[in-house]
N, C-alpha and C positions, 0 to 999 in steps of 0.2 A: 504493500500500500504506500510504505512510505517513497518506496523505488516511481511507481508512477506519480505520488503528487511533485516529485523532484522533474521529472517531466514534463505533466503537463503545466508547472512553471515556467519551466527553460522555453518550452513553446510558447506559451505566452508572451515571455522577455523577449527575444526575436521575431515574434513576428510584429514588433513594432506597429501596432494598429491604435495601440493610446502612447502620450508621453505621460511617464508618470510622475516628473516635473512638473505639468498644467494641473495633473490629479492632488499634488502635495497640494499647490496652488489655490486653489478653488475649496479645498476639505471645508477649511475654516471659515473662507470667504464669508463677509458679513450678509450679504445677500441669499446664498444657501441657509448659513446658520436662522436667519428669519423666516424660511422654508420649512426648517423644522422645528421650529418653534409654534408657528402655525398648525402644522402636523400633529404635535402630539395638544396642542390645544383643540382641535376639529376630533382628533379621535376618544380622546377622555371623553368632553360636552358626549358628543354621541353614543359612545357608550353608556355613557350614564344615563342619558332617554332612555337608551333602549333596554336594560337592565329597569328602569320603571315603568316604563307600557309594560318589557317583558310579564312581570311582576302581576301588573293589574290584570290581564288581559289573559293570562294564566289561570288567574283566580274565576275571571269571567268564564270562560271554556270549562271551567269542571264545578259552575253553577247549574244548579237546578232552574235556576232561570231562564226560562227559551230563548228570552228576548236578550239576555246577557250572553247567553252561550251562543246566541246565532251572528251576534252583534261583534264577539270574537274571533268566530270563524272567518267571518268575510275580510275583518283587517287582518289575519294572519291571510286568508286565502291571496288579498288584492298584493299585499307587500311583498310576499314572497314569489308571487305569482310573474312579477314585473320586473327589470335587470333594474339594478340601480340607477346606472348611469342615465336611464327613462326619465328618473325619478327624479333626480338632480335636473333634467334638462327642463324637464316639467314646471319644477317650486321656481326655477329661476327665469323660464319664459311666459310658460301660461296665462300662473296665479296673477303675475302683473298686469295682464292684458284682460282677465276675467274682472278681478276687483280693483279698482284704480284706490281706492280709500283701505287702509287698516287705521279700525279704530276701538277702541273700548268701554263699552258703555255701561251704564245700571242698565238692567233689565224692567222693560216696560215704563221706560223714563226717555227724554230725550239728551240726556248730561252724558256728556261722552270726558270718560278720565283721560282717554289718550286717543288721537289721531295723527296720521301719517299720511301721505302719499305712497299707496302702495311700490310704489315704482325706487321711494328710497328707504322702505322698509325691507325688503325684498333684496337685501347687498347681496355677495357671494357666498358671505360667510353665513349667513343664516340662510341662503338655500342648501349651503351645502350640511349646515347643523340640522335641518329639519328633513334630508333626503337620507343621509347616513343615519339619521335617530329614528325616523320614522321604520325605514328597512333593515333595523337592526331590531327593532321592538317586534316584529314579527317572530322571528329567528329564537330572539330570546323569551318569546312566550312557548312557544315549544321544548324550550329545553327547561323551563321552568315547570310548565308543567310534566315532563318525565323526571325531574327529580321529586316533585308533590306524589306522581303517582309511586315514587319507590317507596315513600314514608308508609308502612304494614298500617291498616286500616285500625287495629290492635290500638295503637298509640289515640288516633284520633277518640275513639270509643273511649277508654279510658280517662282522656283529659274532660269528654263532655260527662262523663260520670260524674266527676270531681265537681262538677257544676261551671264549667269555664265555658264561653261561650266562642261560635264559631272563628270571629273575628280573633278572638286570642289564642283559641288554641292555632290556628293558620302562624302567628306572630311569633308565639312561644313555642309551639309544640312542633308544626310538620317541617316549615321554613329553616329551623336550625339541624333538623335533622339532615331536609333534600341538600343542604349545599355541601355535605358531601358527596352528592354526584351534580351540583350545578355545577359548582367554579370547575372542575376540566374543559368542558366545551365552551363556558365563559370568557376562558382562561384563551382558546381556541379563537374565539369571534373576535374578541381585542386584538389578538396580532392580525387576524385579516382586517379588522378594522385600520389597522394602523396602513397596510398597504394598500386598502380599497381608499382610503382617503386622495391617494393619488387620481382618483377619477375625477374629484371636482376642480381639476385644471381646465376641464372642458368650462365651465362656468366663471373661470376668470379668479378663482379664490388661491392669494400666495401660499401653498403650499409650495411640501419639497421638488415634487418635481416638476410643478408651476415656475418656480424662481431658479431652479437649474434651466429649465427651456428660455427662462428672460436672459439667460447668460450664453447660451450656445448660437442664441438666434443671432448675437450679435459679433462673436468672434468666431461659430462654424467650431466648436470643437465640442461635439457631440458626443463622442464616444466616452469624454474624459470626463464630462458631465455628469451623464447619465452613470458614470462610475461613481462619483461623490454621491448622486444622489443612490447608490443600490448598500453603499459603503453605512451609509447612515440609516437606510431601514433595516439592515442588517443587525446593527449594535438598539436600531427599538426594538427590533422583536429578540433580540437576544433577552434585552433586560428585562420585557415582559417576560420570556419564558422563566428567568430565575423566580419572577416575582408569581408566578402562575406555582412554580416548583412548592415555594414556602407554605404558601395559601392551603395547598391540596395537605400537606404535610402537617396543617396546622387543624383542618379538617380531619383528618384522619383519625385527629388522636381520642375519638370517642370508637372507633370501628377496630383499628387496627391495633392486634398486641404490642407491637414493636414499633416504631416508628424509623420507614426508612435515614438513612445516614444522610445528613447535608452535601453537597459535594467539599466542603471545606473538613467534612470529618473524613468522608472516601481520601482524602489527600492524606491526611495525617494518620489512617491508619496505612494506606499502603508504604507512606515512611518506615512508620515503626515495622512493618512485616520487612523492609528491605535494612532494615539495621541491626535486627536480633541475632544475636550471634550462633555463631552454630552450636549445636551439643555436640559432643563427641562424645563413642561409646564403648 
């Protein structure tokens, strides 16, 4: 393994198709770094809608209520049903040419606490917050409800014995149990989050690979570009997956006897296994 990645280096190094002077060049460059600064502010906001629709909209689906569980289906069926990038093209063309006013009013009154011009409420960054939150809340209503449905019926019966009502036992009872099996594919949606976020370049929002293409378009060096910007979703989803690793590990420790080793203690034991001396016999 180690013989071919010496290789497909060396091929790399010669075939000279980036310099990797422009690539040092650019890593830092203040214009990239506000790319990804953007980026992991587009992907948090968004996942967090969407980890809250998830949530509600989970809870609506495995209601006895027709009109709530039917009323779930269709926004998991429409969101999921549609590419994102529709979705994004949509919040930041349509909506503005549908409603030209966003406003907010008391209901049944004419006092409006906020109005806008649709057209400059409607920026990039809040098409792209409400195309990524919106088609993330889908997603994450399905996985929330397969972690509700893991929690043994057992527990539920039980809390409602106790006299707790449905609202708390959901709060206290199922919801601490399900996340250990939400946060994996949670854990999952966040790092695609963080690369799907690159689609709302089509819509004009600086993100990372929005502010690399402002940078290529104007010197032509594309390749060394799109290298800074692959360098850097690399090192987000790296640090998501540690933080995803912790989470699950932190979850675990009501299920699991043991709890797996950190990679900081895998290190430190295979030290000690490579410094113990030998026996002789």
């Amino acid at each position: 393994m180690l013989l071919l990645l010496a290789l497909l280096v060396r091929l790399v190094i010669n075939s000279h198709f980036a310099k990797f002077s422009v690539i040092r060049h650019f890593l830092f460059n203040r214009t990239i770094l506000q790319g990804l600064r953007n980026t992991i502010i587009i992907s948090v906001l968004a996942q967090l809608i969407g980890i809250g629709l998830g949530v509600l909209f989970a809870v609506m689906r495995l209601s006895k209520n027709p009109v709530l569980s039917v009323t779930s289906w269709l926004y998991i069926w429409f969101f999921r049903g549609t590419p994102v990038l529709v979705q994004l093209l949509f919040w930041f063309n349509a909506i503005p040419a549908v409603f030209h006013t966003f406003a907010i009013s008391i209901p049944f009154t004419h006092i409006s606490l906020y109005r806008e011009p649709m057209v400059q409420f409607m920026t990039p960054f809040m098409a792209a917050l409400l195309g990524l939150g919106l088609n993330e809340g889908a997603y994450m209503a399905e996985i929330v409800r397969a972690g509700i449905i893991s929690v043994d019926e057992g527990q539920t019966e039980a809390a409602e014995a106790l006299g707790m009502r449905s609202g708390l036992v959901m709060r206290r009872v199922v919801l601490p149990q399900a996340m250990r099996v939400i946060i994996p594919p949670t854990g999952n949606e966040f790092i695609s989050m963080l690369k799907t976020s690159s689609l709302a370049e089509v819509i004009t929002y600086g993100e990372l690979l929005r502010r690399a293409s402002d940078i290529y378009s104007t010197n032509l060096r594309v390749v060394e570009l799109l290298l800074d910007a692959s360098i850097w979703y690399l090192v987000l989803t790296s640090a998501a997956t540690i933080g995803q690793y912790y989470l699950e590990r932190r979850f675990a420790r009501g299920a699991a006897r043991e709890l797996p080793l950190t990679p900081f203690q895998r290190i430190r034991r295979n030290l000690a296994l490579t410094r113990r001396p030998a026996v002789s016999v």
